[in-house]
Wavefront OBJ file of the C-alpha trace (Angstrom):
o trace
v -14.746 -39.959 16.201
v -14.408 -43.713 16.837
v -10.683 -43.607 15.867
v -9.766 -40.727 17.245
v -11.441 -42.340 20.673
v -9.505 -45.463 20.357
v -6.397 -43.064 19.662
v -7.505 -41.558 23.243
v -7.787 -45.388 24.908
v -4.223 -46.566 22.960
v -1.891 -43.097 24.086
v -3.184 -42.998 27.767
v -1.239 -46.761 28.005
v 1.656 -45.503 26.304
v 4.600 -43.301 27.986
v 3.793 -39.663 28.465
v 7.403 -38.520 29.745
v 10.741 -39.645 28.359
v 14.010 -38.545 30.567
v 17.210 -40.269 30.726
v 16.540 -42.349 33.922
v 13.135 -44.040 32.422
v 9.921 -43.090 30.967
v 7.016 -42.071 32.958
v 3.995 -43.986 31.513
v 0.328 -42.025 31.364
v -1.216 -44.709 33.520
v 0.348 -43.886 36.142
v -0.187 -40.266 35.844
v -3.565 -38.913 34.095
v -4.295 -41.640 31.909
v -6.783 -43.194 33.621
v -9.080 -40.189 33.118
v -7.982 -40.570 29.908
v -8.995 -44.217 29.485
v -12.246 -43.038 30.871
v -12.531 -39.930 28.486
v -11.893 -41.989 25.327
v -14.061 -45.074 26.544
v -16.887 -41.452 26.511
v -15.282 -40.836 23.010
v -16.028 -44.536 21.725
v -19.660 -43.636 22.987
v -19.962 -41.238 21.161
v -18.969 -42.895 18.083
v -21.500 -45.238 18.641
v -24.695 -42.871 20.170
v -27.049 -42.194 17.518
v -28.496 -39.262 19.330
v -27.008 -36.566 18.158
v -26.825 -34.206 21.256
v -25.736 -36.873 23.166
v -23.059 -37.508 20.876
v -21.834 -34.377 21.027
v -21.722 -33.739 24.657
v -19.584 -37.179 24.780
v -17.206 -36.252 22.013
v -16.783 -32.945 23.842
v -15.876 -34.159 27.044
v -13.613 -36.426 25.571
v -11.832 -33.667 23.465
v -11.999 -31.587 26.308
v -10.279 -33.830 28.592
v -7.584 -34.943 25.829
v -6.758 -30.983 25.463
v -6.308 -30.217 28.972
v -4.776 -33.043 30.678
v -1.314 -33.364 27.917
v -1.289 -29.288 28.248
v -1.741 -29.608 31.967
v 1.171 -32.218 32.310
v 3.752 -30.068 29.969
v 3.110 -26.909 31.966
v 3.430 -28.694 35.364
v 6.907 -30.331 33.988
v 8.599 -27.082 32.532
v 7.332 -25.143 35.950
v 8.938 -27.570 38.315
v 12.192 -28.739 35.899
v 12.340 -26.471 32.980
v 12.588 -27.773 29.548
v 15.762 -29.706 29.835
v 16.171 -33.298 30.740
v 12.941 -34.537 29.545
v 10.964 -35.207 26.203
v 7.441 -35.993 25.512
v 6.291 -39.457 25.011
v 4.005 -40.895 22.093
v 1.710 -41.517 24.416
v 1.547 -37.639 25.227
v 1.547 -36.429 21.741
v -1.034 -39.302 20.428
v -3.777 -38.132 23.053
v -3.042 -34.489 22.670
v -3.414 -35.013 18.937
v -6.215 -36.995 19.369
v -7.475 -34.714 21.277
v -7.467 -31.337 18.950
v -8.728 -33.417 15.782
v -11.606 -34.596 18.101
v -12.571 -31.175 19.407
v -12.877 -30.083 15.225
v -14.898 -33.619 14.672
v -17.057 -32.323 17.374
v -17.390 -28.807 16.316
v -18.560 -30.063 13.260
v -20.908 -33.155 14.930
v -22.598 -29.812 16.484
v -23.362 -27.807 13.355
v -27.124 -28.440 12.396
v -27.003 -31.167 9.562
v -27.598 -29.196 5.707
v -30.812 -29.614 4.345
l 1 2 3 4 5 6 7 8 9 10 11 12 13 14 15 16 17 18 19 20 21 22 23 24 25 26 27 28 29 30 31 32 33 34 35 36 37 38 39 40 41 42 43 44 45 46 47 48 49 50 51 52 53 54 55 56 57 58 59 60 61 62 63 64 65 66 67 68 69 70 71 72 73 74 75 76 77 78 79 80 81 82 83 84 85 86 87 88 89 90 91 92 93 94 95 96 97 98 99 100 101 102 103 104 105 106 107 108 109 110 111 112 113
């Protein structure tokens, strides 16, 4: 969870949007939630209470879902899907993102034994 939350801290500085007159860098954009949401993430890597850890880790996952999906849709509704291609920044948080939501799905199961 800790790398995947640094992951989350790294892509939100990186550019999200790549077109042919520049790149449009998350910071500007959603990636200070994102910042936020993996500085959560790193939290949770570092709780030891378990529900607590969880809740973090989720919030984190959900944001690093929702925001990337939320920034692709907005971009092919307004300009379609010419022009522009996602950033590493974008695809580093949104696969951040997914591998955290499993890592919490599985933080949540009741430990064995």
């Amino acid at each position: 969870m800790l790398l995947l939350a640094i992951g989350v801290l790294i892509g939100s500085f990186l550019p999200w949007i790549e077109t042919g007159i520049g790149v449009y860098r998350g910071f500007a954009g959603p990636g200070l939630v994102l910042f936020y949401a993996g500085v959560l993430g790193v939290g949770a890597g570092l709780v030891p209470i378990r529900s607590l850890a969880v809740a973090q880790a989720a919030a984190m996952s959900a944001a690093a879902i929702m925001l990337p999906l939320w920034q692709i849709g907005k971009l092919v509704l307004r300009v379609g899907t010419t022009g522009w291609a996602p950033g590493i920044g974008l695809v580093l948080v949104f696969g951040c993102g997914l591998m955290a939501a499993r890592a919490t799905a599985a933080l949540a199961r009741p430990p064995a034994g």
